[in-house]
N, C-alpha and C positions, 0 to 999 in steps of 0.2 A: 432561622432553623439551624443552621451552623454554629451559629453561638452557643445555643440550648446544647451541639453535640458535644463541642471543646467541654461544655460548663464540667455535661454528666461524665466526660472521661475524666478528665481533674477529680472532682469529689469522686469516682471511684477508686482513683488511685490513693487519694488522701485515706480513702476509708481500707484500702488495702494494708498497705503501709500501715497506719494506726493497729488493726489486727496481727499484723506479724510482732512491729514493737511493743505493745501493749501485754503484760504477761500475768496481769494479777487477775480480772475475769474473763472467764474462760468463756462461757455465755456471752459476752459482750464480744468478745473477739471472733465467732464464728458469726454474729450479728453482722458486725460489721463488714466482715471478709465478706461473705452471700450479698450483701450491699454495695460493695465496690465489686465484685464480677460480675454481678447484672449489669450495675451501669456503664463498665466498660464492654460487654458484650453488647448493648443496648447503644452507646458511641459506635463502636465500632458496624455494627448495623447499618444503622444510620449514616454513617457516613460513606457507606460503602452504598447504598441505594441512592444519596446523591450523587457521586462519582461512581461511577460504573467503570470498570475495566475496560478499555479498550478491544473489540473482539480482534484476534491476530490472524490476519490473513495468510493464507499457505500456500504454496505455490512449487511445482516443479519442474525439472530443467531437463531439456533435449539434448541430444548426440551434442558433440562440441568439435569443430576446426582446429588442425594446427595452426597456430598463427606463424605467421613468416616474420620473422625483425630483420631488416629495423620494418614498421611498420609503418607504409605510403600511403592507404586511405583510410577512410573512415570503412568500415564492415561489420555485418553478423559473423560472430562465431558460434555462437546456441542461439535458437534450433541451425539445424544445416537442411541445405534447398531438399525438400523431398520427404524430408520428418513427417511423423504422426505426431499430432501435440495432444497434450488436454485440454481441458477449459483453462486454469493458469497455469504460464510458464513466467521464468524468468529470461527474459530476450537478452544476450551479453552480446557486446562486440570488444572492439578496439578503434585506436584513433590515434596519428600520424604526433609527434611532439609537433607544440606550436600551435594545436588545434583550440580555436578560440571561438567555434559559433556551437549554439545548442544541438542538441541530436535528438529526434523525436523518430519513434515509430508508428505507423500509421498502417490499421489494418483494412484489407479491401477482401469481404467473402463474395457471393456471389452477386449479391443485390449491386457491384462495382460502385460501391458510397467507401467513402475513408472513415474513421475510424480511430484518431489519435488516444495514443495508449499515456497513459501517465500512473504515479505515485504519488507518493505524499511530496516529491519534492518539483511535481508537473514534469518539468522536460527529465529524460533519460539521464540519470546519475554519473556522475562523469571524476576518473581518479586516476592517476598516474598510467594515464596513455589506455585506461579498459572504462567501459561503457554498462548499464546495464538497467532495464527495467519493467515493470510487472506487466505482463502484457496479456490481457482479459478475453476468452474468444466466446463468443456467444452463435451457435448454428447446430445444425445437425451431424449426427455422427456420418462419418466419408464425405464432409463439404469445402470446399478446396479455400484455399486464402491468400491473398497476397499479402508479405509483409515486408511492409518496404519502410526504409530507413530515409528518411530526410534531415537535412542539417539547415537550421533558418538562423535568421535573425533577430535580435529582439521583438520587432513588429509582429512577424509570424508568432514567433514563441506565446506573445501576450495572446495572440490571436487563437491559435491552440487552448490558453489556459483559460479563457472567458467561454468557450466554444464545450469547455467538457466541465465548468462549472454550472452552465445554464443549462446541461443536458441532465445534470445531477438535480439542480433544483426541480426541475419540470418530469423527474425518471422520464422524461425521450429523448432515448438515444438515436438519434434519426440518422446521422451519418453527413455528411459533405458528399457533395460532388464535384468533380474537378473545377471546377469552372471556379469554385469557391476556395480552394489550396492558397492560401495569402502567395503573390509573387516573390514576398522575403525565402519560403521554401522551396528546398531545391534538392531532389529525389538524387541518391548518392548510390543505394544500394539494393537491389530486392530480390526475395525468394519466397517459395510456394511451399507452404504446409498444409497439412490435410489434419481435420478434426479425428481425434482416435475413439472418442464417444460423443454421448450428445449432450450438447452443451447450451441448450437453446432455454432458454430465462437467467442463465444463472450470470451474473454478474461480477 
């Protein structure tokens, strides 16, 4: 099928080009031109219903902390304890120089199940000393949350990213309970947000 699409943008370009340089019939040349714009609209079709655009996720961001430098632990700076969030926000913090384990957040509404939050790159995105990543709330509007900030080690991190790939294959998302939190994780930071609407299916 892809070949068929390269073939027909080729020959329509071929038959484009032929029409612009071609100056002695003039019937032949609006022939041609109408002939290479179908089959490059007809490529370009086509190739755009096998690759589909990526849909772009959006998301918005809570009140924000002054950070204090130099900067001594790992912390949330957005949201701040006590925020209204939306369904997404974007969770930032900061982290100490020298800091060499993952940083994951993990949300806890009321059902008290964890909740590890990830993006495209699984653990919480990590750059010159700031932190930050999509953080997805699913419940009813006024239903309170814990969002607590853990920093693991590779064992947990793998154990996090198998744990919200097999949630995504199966869509249930069921949650962990403590007992389950791999021992590589070790809870650094937390604060309480509240839902500002409802937020219950949407993912």
């Amino acid at each position: 099928m892809l070949t068929s699409v390269i073939i027909s943008v080729i020959v329509g370009a071929i038959c484009l080009l032929i029409a612009i340089l071609y100056k002695k019939n003039t019937s032949l040349r609006i022939t041609l031109g109408s002939i290479g714009v179908v089959l490059l609209f007809y490529g370009g079709y086509s190739y755009g219903a096998m690759h589909p655009l990526a849909i772009i996720e959006t998301f918005d961001t809570g009140n924000k902390l002054q950070v204090e430098y130099p900067v001594k632990d790992v912390q949330v700076i957005s949201p701040v304890d006590g925020d209204a969030v939306r369904c997404r926000i974007l969770t930032m913090g900061v982290y100490p120089e020298n800091h060499d384990k993952d940083i994951w957040v993990l949300l806890m509404p009321t059902d008290k199940k964890f909740y590890p939050q990830s993006d495209y790159t699984n653990t919480s995105y990590k750059e010159s000393g700031k932190w930050q990543v999509v953080t997805r709330f699913g419940g009813d509007q006024g239903e309170s949350f814990d969002l607590i900030v853990y920093e693991t080690n590779a064992a947990a991190s793998q154990f996090f990213s198998e744990t919200i790939a097999n949630w995504k294959a199966a869509n249930d998302y069921e949650g962990l309970t403590m007992e389950e939190i791999p021992p590589g994780a070790t809870e650094i930071d937390k604060i309480q947000v509240t839902l500002e609407g409802n937020c219950r299916g949407i993912h």
